[in-house]
C-alpha distance (Angstrom), angle and dihedral (degrees) to the residues before:
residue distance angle dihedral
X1 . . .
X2 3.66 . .
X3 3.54 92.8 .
X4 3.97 95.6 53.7
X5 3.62 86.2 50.3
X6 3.93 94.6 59.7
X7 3.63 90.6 37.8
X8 3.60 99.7 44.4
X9 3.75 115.6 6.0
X10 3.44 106.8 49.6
X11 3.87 109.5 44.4
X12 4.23 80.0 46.8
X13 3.93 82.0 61.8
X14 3.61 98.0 36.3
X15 4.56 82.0 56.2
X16 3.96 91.8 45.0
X17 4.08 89.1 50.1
X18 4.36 87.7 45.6
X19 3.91 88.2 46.2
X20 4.17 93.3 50.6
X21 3.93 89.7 44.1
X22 3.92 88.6 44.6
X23 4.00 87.4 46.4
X24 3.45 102.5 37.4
X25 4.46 125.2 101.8
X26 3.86 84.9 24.1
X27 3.78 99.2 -45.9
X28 3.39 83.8 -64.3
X29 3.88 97.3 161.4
X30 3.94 93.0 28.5
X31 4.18 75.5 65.1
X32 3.48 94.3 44.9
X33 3.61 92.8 54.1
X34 3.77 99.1 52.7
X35 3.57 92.5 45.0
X36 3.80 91.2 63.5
X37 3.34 97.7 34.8
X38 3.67 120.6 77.8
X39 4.40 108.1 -170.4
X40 4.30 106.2 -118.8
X41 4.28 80.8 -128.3
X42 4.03 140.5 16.0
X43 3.69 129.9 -113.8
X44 3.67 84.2 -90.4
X45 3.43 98.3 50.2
X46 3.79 90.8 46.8
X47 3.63 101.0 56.2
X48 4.08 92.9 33.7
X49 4.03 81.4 58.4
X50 3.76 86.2 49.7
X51 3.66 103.8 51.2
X52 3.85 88.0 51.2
X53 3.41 89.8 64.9
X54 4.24 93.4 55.0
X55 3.42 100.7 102.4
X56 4.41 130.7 170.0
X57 3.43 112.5 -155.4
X58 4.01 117.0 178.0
X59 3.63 123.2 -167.2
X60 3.84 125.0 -179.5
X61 3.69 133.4 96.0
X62 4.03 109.7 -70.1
X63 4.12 86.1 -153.6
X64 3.80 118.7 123.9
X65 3.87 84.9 -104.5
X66 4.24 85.8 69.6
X67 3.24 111.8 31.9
X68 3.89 111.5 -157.1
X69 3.81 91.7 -112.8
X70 4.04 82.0 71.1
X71 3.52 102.6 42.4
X72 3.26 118.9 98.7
X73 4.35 129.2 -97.0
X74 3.83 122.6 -160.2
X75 3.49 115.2 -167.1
């Protein structure tokens, strides 16, 4: 149990105090932050960047002895 809490439980706290400090007097820092802080892509970009990453490979032998219904798909 100890270890799930170092792994797991305490970074999650360490997030919830940064959020409430970020949040906190009006989100005055949260504002701060994005206002000099310009992202390196867009939304766009982001996801674009993602989706080029989505790959299928299949390996397996396509012979009548494995049909491609039993080889096997990574995604």
């Amino acid at each position: 149990m100890e270890d799930y809490t170092l792994a797991v439980i305490n970074p999650a706290k360490i997030m919830a105090m940064m959020i409430i400090d970020l949040l906190a007097d009006g989100a005055s820092c949260a504002k701060d932050v994005l206002a000099k802080n310009k992202p390196p892509m867009t939304k766009a970009q982001y996801l674009e960047s993602m989706e080029a990453l989505l790959k299928v490979e299949e390996y397996g032998d396509d012979s009548e002895d494995n049909p491609p219904e039993q080889a096997g798909v990574i995604l």
